[in-house]
C-alpha positions, 0 to 999 in steps of 0.5 A: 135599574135606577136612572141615575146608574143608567145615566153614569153608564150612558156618560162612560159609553159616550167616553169610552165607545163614541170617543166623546171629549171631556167637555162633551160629556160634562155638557151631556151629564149637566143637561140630563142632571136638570131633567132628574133633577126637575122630573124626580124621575128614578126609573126609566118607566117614569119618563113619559110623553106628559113628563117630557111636555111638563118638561119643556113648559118648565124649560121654556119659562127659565130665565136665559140670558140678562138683557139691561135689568131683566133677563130674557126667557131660555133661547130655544136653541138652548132649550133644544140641547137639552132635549137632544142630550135627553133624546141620546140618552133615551136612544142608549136606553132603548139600545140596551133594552131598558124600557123607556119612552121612545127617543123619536117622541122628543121633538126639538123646538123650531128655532129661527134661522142663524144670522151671522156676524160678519164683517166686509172684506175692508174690515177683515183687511184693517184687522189683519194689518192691525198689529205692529211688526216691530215688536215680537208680540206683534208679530204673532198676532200678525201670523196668529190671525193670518193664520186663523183667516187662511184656515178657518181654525176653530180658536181650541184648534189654533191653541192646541197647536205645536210648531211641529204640527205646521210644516212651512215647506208645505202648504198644508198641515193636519189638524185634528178637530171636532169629534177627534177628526182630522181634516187638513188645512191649507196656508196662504202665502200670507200666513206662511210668511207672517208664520216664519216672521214670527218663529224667526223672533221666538228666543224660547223653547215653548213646543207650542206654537203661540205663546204669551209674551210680557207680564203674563208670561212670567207669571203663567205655568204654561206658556201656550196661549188660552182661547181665552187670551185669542178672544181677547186679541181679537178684539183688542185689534179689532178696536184697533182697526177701528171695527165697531162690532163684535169681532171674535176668532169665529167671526174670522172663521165665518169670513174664510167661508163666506170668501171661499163661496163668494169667489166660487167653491162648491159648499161640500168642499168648504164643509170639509175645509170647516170640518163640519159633520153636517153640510146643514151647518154649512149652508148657513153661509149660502144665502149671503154668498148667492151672486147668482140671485143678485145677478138676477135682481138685477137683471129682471127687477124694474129700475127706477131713479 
């Protein structure tokens, strides 16, 4: 079969069968359309272990992202999406009996190991308090970032919730993430309050549970807030508070992590807090959260001064 058919039935399998969502499956279609794209490949005999080394030779001379006036090669943590996207095509191909070249041959590059952006618990504290109560905007960015530090929502999670999803006589609701997962997440008693605070000055009959308020809103189909608009009021507060590095609603969800193992959890209970499917993406906050190793510095290093 041509390869472009075999691709449009990997990409309706991964709809239909592996419950992909919209965005996934556009990600999966463009990075594989860029290898047929470069390799002018029509049958899947045609992909091989030269093809595939050529490939990523190609892939590593792209330009990446614009640094002042030049522009920086493909990071290899983006090039490796594409060959994962390739490899789980190579992989559907073999599962349907079509010869092609082995999945396993595509090895990732190494990449270095994350770094986080994070801010200390004086900054998290400034931003928190950063929004004015006396206003009804105010007060939902007050519950929306309460909100985001006592779960650790993903920011497509915090928008795609209703007041109906979060039932304030509980400290608990179920949030459906990643992958079509449901994992449940716990309210502080400060996101409670600053939620109830907030729903108290709402006059509109929006299901969504945050929503625009001003200009906007009069203009806008829809009321419920974008990730787009959360990115934005983040860093509009964290100006605000006075923060001078990036701050973005995922930072917030790496200071949820990072405090939940610095006062103690055990890191299989913050990977099903964060909704990670992997423990290996979790472990990322464990280097920074090790007291144990600081205890022993300073219990065995020499002192001086």
């Amino acid at each position: 079969m041509d390869l472009m058919d075999l691709k449009r039935q990997f990409l309706e399998h991964l709809e239909i069968e592996k419950g992909r969502s919209i965005k996934t499956i556009d990600n999966y279609s463009r990075y594989i359309d860029r290898f047929l794209t470069y390799s002018k490949a029509k049958k899947p005999n045609e992909v091989t272990d030269e093809l595939i080394r050529e490939y990523r030779l190609w892939l590593n001379r792209q330009p990446g992202t614009k640094v002042g006036r030049g522009v920086d090669p493909l990071k290899r943590r983006t090039q490796n999406y594409y060959l994962i996207a390739l490899r789980a095509f190579l992989k559907y191909l073999r599962k349907r009996g079509v010869e092609s070249m082995s999945p396993e041959r595509i090895e990732l590059a190494k990449v270095p190991e994350r770094s986080l952006d994070l801010i200390t618990s004086a900054e998290l504290d400034r931003l928190l308090n950063a929004p004015d109560l006396k206003t009804p905007q105010g007060r939902r960015d007050r519950a929306l970032l309460e909100l985001l530090f006592s779960t650790g929502l993903r920011v497509s999670e915090l928008c795609s919730l209703s007041i109906d999803d979060v039932d304030l006589t509980r400290d608990e609701f179920s949030i459906r993430g990643k992958g079509d997962k449901i994992r449940v997440v716990f309210l502080s008693d400060a996101a409670r309050n600053a939620i109830k605070d907030y729903l108290a000055s709402r006059k509109d009959m929006d299901d969504a549970m945050f929503i625009q308020y001003g200009k906007n809103a009069k203009k806008a189909k829809e009321l419920r807030l974008t990730p787009r608009a959360v990115q934005r009021l983040v860093k509009h507060y964290a100006v605000k508070a006075g923060i001078t590095r990036k701050v973005t609603p995922h930072v917030i969800r790496h200071s949820f992590a990072t405090d939940l193992l610095s006062n103690g959890a055990d890191i299989r209970s913050v990977q099903t807090l964060l909704g990670h499917a992997n423990i290996a993406t979790t472990q990322i906050y464990t280097h920074i959260t090790d007291k144990h190793l600081r205890d022993v510095h300073k219990r065995f290093h020499t002192k001086r001064g």
